[in-house]
C-alpha positions as a Markdown table, in Angstrom:
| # | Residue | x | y | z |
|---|---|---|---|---|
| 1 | Unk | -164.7 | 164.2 | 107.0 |
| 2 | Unk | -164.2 | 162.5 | 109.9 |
| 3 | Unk | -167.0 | 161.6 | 112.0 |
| 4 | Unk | -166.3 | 161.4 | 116.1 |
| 5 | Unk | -168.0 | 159.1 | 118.1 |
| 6 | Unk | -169.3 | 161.5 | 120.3 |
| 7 | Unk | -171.7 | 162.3 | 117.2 |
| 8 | Unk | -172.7 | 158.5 | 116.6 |
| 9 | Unk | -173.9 | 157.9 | 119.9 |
| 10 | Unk | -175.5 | 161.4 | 120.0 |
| 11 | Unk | -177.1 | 160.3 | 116.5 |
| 12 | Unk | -177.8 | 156.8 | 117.6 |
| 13 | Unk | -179.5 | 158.3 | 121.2 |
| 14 | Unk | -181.9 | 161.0 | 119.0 |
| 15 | Unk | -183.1 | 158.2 | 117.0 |
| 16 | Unk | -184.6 | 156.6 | 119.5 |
| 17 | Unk | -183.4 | 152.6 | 118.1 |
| 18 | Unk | -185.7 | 150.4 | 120.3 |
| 19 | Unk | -188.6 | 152.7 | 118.7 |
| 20 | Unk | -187.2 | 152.5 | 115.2 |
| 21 | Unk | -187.0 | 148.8 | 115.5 |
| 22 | Unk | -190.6 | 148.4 | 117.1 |
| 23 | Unk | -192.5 | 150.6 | 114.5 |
| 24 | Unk | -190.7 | 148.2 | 112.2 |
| 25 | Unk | -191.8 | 144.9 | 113.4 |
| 26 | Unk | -195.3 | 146.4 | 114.2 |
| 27 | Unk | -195.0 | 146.2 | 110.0 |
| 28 | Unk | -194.6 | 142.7 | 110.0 |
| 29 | Unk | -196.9 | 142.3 | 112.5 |
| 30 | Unk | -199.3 | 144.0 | 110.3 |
| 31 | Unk | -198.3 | 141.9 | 107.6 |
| 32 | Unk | -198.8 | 138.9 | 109.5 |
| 33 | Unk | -202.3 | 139.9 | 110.6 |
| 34 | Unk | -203.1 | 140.2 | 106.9 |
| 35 | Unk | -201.5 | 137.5 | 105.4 |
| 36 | Unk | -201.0 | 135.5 | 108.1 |
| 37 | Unk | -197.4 | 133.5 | 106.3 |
| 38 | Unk | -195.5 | 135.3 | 104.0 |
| 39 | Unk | -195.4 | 133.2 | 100.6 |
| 40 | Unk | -193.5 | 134.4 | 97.7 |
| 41 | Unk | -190.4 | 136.5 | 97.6 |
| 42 | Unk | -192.1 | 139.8 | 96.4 |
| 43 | Unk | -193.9 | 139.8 | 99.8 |
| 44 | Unk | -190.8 | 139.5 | 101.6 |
| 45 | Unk | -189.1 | 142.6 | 99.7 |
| 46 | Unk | -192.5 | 144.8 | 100.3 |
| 47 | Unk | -192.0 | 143.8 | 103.9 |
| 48 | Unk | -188.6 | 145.0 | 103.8 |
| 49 | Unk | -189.0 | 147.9 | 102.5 |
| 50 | Unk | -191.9 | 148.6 | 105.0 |
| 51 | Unk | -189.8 | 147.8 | 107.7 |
| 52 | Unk | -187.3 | 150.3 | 106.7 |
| 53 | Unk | -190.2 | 153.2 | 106.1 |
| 54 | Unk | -191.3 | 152.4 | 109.5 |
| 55 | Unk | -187.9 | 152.8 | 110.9 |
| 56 | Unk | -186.9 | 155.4 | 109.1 |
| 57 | Unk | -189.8 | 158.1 | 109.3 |
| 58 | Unk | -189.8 | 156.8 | 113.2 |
| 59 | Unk | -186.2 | 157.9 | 113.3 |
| 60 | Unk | -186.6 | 161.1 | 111.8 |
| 61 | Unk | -189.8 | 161.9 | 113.8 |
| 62 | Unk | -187.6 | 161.4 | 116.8 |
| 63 | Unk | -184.8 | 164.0 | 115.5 |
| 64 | Unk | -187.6 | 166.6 | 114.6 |
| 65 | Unk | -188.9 | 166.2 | 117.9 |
| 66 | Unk | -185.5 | 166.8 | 120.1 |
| 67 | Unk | -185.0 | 169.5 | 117.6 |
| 68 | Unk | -188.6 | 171.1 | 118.3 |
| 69 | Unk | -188.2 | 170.4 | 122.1 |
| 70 | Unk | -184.3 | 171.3 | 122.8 |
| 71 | Unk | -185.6 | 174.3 | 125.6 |
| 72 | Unk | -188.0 | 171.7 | 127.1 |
| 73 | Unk | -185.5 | 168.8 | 127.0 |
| 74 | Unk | -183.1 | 171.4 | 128.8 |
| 75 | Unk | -184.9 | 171.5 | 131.5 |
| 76 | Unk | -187.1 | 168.4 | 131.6 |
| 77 | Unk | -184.4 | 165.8 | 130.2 |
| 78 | Unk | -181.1 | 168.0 | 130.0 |
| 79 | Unk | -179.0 | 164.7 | 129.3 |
| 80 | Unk | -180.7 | 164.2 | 126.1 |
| 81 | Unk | -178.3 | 164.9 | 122.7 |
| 82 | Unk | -178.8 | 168.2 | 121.7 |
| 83 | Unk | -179.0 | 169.9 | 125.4 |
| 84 | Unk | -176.0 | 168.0 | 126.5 |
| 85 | Unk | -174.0 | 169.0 | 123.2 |
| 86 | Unk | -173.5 | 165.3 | 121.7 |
| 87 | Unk | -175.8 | 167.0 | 118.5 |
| 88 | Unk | -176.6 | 170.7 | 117.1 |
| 89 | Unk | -179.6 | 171.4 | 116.4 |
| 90 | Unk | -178.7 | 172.2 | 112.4 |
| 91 | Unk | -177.5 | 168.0 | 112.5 |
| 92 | Unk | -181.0 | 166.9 | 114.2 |
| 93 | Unk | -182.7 | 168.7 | 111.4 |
| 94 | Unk | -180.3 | 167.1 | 108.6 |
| 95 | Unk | -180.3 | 163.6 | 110.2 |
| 96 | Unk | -184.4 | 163.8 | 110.1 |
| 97 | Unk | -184.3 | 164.5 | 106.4 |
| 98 | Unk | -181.8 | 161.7 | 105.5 |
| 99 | Unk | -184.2 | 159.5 | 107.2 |
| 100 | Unk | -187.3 | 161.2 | 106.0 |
| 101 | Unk | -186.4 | 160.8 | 102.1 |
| 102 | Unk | -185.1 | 157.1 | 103.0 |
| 103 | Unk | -188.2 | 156.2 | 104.6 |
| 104 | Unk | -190.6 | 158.1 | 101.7 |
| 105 | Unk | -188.8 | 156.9 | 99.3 |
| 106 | Unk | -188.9 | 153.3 | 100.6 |
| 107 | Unk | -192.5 | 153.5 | 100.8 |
| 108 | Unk | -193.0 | 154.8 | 97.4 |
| 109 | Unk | -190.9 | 151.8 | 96.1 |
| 110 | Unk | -193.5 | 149.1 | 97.4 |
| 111 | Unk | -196.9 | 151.1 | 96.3 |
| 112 | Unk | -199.3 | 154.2 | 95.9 |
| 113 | Unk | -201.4 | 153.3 | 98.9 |
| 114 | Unk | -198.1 | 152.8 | 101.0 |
| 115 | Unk | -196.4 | 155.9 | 100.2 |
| 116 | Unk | -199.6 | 157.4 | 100.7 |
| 117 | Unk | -200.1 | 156.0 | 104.2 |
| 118 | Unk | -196.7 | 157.1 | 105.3 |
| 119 | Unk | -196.6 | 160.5 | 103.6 |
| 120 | Unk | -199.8 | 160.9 | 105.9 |
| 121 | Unk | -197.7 | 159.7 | 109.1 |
| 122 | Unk | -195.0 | 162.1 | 108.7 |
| 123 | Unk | -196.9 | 164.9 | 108.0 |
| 124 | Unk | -199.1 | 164.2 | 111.5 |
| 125 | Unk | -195.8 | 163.5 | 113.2 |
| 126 | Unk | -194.4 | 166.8 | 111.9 |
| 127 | Unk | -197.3 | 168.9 | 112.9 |
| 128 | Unk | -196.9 | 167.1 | 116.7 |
| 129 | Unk | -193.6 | 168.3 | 116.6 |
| 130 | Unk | -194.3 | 171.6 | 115.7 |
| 131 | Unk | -198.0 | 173.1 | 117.0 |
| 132 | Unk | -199.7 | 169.5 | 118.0 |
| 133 | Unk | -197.9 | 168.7 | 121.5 |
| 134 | Unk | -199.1 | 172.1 | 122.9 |
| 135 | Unk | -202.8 | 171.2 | 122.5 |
| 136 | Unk | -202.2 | 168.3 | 125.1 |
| 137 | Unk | -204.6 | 165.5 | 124.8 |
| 138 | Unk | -205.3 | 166.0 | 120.9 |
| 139 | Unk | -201.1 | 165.7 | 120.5 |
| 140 | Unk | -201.3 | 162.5 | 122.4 |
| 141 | Unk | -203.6 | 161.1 | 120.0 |
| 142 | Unk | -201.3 | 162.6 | 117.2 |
| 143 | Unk | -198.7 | 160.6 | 118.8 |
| 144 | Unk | -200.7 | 157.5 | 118.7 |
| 145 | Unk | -201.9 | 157.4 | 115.4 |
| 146 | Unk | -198.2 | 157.5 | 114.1 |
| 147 | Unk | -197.5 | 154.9 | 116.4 |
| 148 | Unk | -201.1 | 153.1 | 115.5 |
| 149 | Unk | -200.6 | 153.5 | 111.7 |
| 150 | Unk | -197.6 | 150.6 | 111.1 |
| 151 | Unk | -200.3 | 147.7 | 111.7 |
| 152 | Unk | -202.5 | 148.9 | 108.8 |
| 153 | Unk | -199.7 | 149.9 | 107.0 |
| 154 | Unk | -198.1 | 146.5 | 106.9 |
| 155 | Unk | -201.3 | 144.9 | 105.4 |
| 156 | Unk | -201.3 | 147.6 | 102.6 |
| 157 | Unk | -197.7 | 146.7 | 101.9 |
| 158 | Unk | -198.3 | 143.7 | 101.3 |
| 159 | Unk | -201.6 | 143.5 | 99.6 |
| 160 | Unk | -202.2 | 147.1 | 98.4 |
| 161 | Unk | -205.2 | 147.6 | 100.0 |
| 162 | Unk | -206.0 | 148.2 | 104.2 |
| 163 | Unk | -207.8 | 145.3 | 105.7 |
| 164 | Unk | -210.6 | 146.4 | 108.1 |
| 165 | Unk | -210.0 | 143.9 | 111.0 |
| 166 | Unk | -205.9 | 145.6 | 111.0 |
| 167 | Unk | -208.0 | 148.4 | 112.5 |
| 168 | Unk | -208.9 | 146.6 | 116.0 |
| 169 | Unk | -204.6 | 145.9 | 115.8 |
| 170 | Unk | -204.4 | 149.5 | 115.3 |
| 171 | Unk | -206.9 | 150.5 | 118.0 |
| 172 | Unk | -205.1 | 148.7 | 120.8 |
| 173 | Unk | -201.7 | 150.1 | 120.0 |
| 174 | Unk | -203.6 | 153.5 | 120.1 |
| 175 | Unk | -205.0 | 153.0 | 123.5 |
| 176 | Unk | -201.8 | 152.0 | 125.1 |
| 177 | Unk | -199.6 | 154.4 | 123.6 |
| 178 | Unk | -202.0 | 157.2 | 124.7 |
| 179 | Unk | -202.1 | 156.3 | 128.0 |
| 180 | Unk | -198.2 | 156.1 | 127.7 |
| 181 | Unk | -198.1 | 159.8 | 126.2 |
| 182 | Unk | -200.6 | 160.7 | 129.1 |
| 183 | Unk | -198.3 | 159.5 | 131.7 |
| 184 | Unk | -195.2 | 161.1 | 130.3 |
| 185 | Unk | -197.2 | 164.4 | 130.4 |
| 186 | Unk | -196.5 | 163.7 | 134.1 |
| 187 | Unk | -192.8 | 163.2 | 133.9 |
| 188 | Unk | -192.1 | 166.3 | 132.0 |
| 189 | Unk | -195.0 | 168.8 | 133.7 |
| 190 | Unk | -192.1 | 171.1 | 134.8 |
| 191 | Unk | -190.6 | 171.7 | 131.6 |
| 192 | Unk | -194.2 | 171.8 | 129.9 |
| 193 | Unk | -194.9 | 174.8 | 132.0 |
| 194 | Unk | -192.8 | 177.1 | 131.1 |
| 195 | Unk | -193.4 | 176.4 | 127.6 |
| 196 | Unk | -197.2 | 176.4 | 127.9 |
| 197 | Unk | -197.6 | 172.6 | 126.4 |
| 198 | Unk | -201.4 | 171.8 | 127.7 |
| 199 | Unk | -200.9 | 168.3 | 129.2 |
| 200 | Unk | -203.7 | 166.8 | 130.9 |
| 201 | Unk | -201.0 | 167.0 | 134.1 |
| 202 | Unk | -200.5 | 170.9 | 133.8 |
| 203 | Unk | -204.5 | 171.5 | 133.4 |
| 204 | Unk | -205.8 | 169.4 | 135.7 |
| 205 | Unk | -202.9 | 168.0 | 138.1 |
| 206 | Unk | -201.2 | 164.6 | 138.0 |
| 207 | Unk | -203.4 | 162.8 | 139.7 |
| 208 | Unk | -206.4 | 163.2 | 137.0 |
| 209 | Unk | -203.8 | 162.6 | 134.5 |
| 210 | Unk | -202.9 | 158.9 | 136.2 |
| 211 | Unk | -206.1 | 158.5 | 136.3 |
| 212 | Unk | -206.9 | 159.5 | 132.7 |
| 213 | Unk | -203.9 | 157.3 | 131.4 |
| 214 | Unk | -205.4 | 154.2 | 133.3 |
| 215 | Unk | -208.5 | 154.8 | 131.5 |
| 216 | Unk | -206.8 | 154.5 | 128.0 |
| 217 | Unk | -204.9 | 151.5 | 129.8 |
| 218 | Unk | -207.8 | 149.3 | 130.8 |
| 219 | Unk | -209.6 | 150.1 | 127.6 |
| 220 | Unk | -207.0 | 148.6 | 125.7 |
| 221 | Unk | -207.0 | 145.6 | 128.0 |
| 222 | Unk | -210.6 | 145.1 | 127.4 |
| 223 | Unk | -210.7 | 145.0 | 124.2 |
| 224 | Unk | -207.8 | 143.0 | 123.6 |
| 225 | Unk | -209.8 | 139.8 | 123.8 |
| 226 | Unk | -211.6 | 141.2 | 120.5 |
| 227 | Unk | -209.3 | 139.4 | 118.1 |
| 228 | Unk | -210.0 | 135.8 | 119.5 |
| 229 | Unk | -213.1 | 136.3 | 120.0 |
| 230 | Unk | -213.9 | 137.2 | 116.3 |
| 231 | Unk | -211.5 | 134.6 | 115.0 |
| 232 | Unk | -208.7 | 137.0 | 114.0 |
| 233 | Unk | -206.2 | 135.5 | 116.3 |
| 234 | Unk | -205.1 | 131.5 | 116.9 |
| 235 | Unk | -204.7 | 130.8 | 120.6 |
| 236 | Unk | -201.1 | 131.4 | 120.5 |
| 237 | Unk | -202.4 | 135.2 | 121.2 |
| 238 | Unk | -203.2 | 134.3 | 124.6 |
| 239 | Unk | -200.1 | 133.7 | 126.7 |
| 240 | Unk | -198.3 | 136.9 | 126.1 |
| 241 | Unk | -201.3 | 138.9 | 125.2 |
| 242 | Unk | -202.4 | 137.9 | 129.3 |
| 243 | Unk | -198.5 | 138.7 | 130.6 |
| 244 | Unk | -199.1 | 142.5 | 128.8 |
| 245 | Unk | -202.5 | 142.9 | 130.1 |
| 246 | Unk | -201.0 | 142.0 | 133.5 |
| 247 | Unk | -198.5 | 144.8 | 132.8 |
| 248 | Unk | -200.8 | 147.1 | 132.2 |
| 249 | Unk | -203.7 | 147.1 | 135.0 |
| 250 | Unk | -200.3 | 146.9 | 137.4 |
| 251 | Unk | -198.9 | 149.9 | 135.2 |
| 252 | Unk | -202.2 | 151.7 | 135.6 |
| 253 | Unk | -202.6 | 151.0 | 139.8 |
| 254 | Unk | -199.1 | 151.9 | 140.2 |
| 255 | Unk | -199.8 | 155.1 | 138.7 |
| 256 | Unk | -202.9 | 156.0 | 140.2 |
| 257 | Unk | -201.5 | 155.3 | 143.6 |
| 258 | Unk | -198.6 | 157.3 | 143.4 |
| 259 | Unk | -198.6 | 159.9 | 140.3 |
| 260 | Unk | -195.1 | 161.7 | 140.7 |
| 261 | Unk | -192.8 | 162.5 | 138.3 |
| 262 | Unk | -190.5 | 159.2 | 139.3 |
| 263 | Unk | -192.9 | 157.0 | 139.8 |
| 264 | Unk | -194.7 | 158.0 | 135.8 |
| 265 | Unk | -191.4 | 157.7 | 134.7 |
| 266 | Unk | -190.9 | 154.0 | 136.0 |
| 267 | Unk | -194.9 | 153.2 | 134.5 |
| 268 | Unk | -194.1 | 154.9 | 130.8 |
| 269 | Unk | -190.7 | 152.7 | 130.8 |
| 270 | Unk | -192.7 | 149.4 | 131.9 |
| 271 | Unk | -195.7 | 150.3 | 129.6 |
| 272 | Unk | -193.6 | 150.2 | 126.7 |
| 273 | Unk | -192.1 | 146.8 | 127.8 |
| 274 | Unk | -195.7 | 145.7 | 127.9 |
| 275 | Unk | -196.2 | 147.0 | 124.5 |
| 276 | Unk | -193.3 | 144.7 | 123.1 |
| 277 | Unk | -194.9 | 141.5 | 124.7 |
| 278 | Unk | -198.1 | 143.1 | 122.7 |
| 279 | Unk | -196.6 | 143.1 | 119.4 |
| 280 | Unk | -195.5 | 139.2 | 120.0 |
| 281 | Unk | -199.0 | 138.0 | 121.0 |
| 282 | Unk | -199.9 | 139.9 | 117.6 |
| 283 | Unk | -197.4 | 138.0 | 116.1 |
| 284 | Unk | -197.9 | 134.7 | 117.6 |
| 285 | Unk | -201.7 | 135.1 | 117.2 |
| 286 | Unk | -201.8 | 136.2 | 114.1 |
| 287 | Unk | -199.4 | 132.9 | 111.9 |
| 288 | Unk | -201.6 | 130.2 | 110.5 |
């Protein structure tokens, strides 16, 4: 059967590849963090096949997602791949469990703890997709704890057991992240509406939302110090770890002083920039 290309872009939008490829590294980063060099060649092939569980279960969350929001995304985000017609809705569904089985089946491959870790991520991510996004706030931190999770993960793929300090990791990806999901609450408030999701925007307008994102914003950036000053990180963590933080308390004024739909939409897309820079101060910080 001949595949068109039509259907390969639509597949390669859905997926989401900049997200597939940053839950990834957020593994190694993880790894890193733990292990701080990676020294023998089993290491390397438990890294890789973390990399590709990341990946793969972030691909397929994406897919279940579109498919679970295709009446919101027709009116919210209408040039998205199954609204515009690039995918059906039955080839969303079988794309997410190609990439579920890889993914599951990749983690089982490198351990018990791993394949327990990411059975417990796609289950969350499923039950966002599916019941979690309406309850508003509680689906943002669903959101973020898949997106939290790859940091502890890595150090279990590597060493088979979570190491308490990839926690603090963890918790800084969570704040950001949620005050990313917060602000896209703002961006998609009309679409939300109609199909009764609960966004901090809908309940209590989009200015307490910009305000409640900048909250989870300047959280994270005070407590991303934490790592140096418990030892966890060499000073290499500093220069980029200051250029996201910089990001972010501009990310969070710009939003509080003008919380519209096109202005969130701007801070969510520069937040996530910021959250790249992040994951190479984790990086940098974290080699010995």
């Amino acid at each position: 059967m001949v595949i068109s290309m039509r259907k390969i872009v639509g597949a390669i939008r859905i997926l989401r590849p900049i997200n597939c490829l940053m839950m990834g590294f957020a593994v190694i980063v993880g790894a890193f963090i733990s292990v701080g060099r990676l020294m023998a060649d089993q290491l390397l092939i438990d890294l890789l096949f973390g990399f590709i569980t990341a990946s793969a279960l972030t691909g397929a969350s994406m897919a279940i997602n579109d498919y679970y929001d295709r009446d919101i995304d027709a009116i919210n985000e209408p040039n998205r791949p199954i609204p515009s017609g690039l995918i059906k809705p039955a080839e969303a569904v079988a794309l997410a469990i190609a990439l579920s089985s890889v993914g599951l089946i990749s983690a089982a491959l490198t351990n018990f703890l791993c394949l327990l870790l990411a059975l417990f991520s796609w289950l969350v991510s499923v039950a966002y997709s599916t019941a979690g996004k309406r309850t508003g706030l509680f689906g943002n931190f669903l959101v973020s704890a898949c997106v939290s999770m790859p940091f502890i993960y890595g150090g279990a793929a590597v060493k088979g057991v979570i190491e308490p300090y990839t926690i603090l990791f963890a918790a800084l990806a969570f704040l950001t992240n949620t005050g990313r999901e917060i602000a896209k609450g703002i961006v998609d408030v009309e679409g939300d509406k109609i199909k009764g999701i609960k966004t901090l925007a809908l309940l209590y307008g989009s200015k307490k939302a910009a305000q409640s994102a900048s909250v989870f914003l300047i959280l994270a950036v005070l407590l991303s110090p934490m790592p140096i000053i418990f030892g966890l990180a060499n000073v290499w963590f500093l220069p980029p770890l200051i250029i996201a933080d910089i990001g972010f308390i501009v990310s969070s004024i710009r939003l509080m002083k003008n919380p519209v739909k096109e202005n969130a939409k701007k801070v969510k897309s520069i937040i996530l920039i910021c959250m790249m820079v992040g994951l190479i101060a984790f990086i940098a910080g974290a080699v010995k």
